[in-house]
Backbone bond lengths (Angstrom), bond angles and torsions (degrees), N, CA, C in turn:
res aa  C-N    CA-C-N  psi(-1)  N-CA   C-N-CA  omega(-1)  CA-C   N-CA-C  phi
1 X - - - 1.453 - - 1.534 110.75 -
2 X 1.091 107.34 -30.32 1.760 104.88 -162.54 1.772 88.85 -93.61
3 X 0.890 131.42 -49.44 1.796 130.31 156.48 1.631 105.47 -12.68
4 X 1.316 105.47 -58.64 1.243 108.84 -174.34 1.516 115.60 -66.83
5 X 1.290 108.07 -51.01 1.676 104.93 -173.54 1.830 112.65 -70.45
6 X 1.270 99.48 -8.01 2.060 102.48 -171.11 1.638 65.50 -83.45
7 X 2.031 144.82 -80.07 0.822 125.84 -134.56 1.623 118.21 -66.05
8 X 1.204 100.73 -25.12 1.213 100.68 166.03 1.945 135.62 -67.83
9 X 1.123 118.52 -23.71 1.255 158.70 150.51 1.661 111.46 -38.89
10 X 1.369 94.56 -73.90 1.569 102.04 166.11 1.530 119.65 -66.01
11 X 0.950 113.27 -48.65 1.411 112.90 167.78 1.783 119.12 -55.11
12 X 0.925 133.66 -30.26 1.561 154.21 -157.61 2.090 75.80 -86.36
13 X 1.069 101.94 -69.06 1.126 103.40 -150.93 1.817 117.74 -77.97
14 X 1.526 110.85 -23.16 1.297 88.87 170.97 2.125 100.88 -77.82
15 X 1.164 130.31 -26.81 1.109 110.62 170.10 1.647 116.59 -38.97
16 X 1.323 127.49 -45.03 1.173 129.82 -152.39 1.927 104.02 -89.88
17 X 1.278 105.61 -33.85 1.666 115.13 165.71 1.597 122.55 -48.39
18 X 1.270 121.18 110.46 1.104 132.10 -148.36 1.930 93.38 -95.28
19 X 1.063 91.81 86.53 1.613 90.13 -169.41 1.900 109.43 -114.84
20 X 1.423 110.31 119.39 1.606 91.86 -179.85 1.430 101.16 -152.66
21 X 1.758 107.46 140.05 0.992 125.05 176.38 1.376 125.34 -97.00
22 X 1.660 120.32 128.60 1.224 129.84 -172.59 1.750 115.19 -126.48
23 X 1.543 92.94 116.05 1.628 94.53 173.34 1.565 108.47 -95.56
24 X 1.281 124.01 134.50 1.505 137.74 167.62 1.768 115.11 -93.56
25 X 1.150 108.28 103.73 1.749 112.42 167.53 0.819 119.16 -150.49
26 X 1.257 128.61 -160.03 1.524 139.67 -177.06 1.507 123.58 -143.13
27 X 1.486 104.49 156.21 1.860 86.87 -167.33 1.010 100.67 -52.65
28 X 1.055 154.02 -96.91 1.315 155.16 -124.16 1.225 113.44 -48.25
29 X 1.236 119.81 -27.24 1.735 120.15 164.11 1.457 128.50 -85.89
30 X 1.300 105.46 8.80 1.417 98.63 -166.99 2.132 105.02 -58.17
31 X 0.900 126.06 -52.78 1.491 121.31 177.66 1.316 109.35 -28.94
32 X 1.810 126.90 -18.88 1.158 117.38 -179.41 1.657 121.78 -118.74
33 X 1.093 100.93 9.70 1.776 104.90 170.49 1.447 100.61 -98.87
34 X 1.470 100.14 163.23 1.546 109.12 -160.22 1.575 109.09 -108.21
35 X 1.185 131.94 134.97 1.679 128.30 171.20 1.265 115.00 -35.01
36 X 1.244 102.98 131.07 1.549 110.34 173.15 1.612 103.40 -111.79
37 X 1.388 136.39 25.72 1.002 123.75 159.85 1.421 122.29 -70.59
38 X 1.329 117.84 -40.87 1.697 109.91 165.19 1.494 135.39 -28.60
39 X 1.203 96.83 -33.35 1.271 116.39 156.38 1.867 139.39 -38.93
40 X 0.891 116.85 120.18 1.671 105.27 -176.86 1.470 92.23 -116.92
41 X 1.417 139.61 42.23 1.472 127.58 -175.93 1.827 79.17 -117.76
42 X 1.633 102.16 -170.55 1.392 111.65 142.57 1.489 111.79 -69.98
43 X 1.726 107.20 149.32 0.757 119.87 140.74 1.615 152.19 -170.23
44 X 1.158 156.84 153.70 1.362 153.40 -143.67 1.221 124.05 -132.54
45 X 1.125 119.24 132.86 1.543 122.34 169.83 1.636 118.94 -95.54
46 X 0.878 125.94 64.34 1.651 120.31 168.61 1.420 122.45 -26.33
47 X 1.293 125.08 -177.35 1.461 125.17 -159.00 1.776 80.07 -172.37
48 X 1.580 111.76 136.18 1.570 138.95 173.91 1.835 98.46 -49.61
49 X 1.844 99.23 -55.99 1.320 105.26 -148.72 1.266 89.98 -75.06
50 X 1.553 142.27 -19.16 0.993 111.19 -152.72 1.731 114.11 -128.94
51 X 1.642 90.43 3.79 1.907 104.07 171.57 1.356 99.98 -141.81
52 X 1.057 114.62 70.29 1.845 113.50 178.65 1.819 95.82 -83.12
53 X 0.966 119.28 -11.68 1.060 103.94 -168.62 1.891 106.58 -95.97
54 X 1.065 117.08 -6.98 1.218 139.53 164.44 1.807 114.76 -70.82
55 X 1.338 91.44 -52.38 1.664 111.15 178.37 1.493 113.21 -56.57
56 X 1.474 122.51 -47.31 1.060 147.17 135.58 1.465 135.91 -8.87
57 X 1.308 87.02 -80.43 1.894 106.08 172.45 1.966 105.35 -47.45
58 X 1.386 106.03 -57.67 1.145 120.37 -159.31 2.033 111.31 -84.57
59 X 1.298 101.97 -4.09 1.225 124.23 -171.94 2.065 114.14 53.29
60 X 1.094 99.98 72.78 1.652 102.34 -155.62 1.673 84.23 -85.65
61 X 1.319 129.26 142.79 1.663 132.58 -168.39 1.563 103.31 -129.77
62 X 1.254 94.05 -27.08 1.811 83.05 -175.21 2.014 105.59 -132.58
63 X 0.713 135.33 175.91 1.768 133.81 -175.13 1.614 81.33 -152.94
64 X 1.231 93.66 134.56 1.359 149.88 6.65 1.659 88.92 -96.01
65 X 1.581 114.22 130.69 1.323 130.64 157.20 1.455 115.02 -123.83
66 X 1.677 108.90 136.56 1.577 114.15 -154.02 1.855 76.33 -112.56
67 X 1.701 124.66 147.16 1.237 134.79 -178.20 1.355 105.41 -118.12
68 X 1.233 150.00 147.74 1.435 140.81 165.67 1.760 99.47 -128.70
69 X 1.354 100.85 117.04 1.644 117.67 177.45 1.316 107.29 -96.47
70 X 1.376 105.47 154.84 1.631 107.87 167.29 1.707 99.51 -157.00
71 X 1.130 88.22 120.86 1.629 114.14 177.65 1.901 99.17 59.48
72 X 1.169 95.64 32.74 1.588 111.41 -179.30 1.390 120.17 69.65
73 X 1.307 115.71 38.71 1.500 123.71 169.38 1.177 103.04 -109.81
74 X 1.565 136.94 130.23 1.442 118.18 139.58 1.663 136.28 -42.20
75 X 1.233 111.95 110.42 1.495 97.00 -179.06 1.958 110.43 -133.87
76 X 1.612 96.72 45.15 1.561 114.29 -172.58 0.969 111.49 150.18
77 X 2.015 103.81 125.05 1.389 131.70 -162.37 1.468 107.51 -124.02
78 X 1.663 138.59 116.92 1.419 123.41 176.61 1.756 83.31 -118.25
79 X 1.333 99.10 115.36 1.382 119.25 168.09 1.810 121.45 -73.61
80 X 1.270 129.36 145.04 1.335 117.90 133.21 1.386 142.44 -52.54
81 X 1.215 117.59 -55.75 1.387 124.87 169.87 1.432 87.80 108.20
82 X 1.561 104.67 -161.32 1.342 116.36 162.02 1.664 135.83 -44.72
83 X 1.379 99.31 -24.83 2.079 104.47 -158.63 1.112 83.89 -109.19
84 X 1.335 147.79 53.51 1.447 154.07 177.98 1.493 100.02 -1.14
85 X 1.364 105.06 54.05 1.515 103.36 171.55 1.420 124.68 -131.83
86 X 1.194 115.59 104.25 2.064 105.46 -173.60 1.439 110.01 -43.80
87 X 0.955 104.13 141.72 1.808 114.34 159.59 1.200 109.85 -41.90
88 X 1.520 117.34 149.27 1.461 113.63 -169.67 1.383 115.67 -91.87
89 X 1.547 103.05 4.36 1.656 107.57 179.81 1.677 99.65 -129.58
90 X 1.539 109.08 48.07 1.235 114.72 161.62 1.626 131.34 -71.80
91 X 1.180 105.31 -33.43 1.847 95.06 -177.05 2.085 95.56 -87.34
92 X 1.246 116.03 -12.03 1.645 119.88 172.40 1.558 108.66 -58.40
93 X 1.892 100.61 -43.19 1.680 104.48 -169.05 1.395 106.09 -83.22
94 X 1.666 134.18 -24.47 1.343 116.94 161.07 1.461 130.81 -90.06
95 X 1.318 113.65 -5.78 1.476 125.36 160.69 1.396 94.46 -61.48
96 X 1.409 141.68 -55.00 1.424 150.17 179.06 1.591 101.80 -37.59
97 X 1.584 135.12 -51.13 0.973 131.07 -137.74 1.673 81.22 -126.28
98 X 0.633 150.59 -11.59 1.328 141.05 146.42 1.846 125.74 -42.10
99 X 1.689 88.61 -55.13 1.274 121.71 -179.26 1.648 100.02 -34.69
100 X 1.711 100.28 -64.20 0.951 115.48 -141.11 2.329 97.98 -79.27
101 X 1.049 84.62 -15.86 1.535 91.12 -169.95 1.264 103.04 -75.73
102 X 1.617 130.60 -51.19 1.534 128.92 147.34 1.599 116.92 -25.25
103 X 1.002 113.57 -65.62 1.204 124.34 178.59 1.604 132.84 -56.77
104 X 1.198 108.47 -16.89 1.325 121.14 173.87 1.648 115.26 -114.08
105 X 1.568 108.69 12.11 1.535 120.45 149.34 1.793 122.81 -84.46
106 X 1.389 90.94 -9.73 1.796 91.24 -161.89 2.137 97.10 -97.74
């Protein structure tokens, strides 16, 4: 019984966790940003030309840059760097920090 109410609990609550992932690029890169369908949060792909003012706000420096919000804070950045290329264990390092944001409610 009590199995049930923690699963239920957990469940209640990542619904209610305001968690959303945002990739920043530009057409021309799309071959190099990574799927965000794995994902079960929200999430969005922006475009330079068409939310600079977003790009801006958030000071985005390199594209493709993936953002992870929670309850609308940034609290995790996986950059490109220079080779406008994500790390190849990018959706691993915010599944990581996700993890941990669940996890530091319980």
């Amino acid at each position: 019984m009590r199995l049930c109410v923690i699963i239920a609990y957990l469940a209640t609550f990542a619904s209610f966790a305001q968690i959303e992932i945002v990739q920043f690029s530009a057409d021309f890169l799309k071959d190099n940003e990574i799927s965000l369908k794995s994902f079960r949060y929200d999430t969005k792909t922006l475009y330079m030309s068409k939310a600079q003012d977003q790009f801006k706000k958030l000071d985005i420096k390199y594209i493709p840059t993936v953002v992870l919000f929670y309850n609308g804070e940034e609290v995790y950045r996986v950059e490109s760097g220079i080779t406008l290329k994500l790390p190849d264990n990018s959706i691993e390092l915010i599944e990581n920090e996700i993890e941990e944001i669940i996890e530091s409610k319980f």
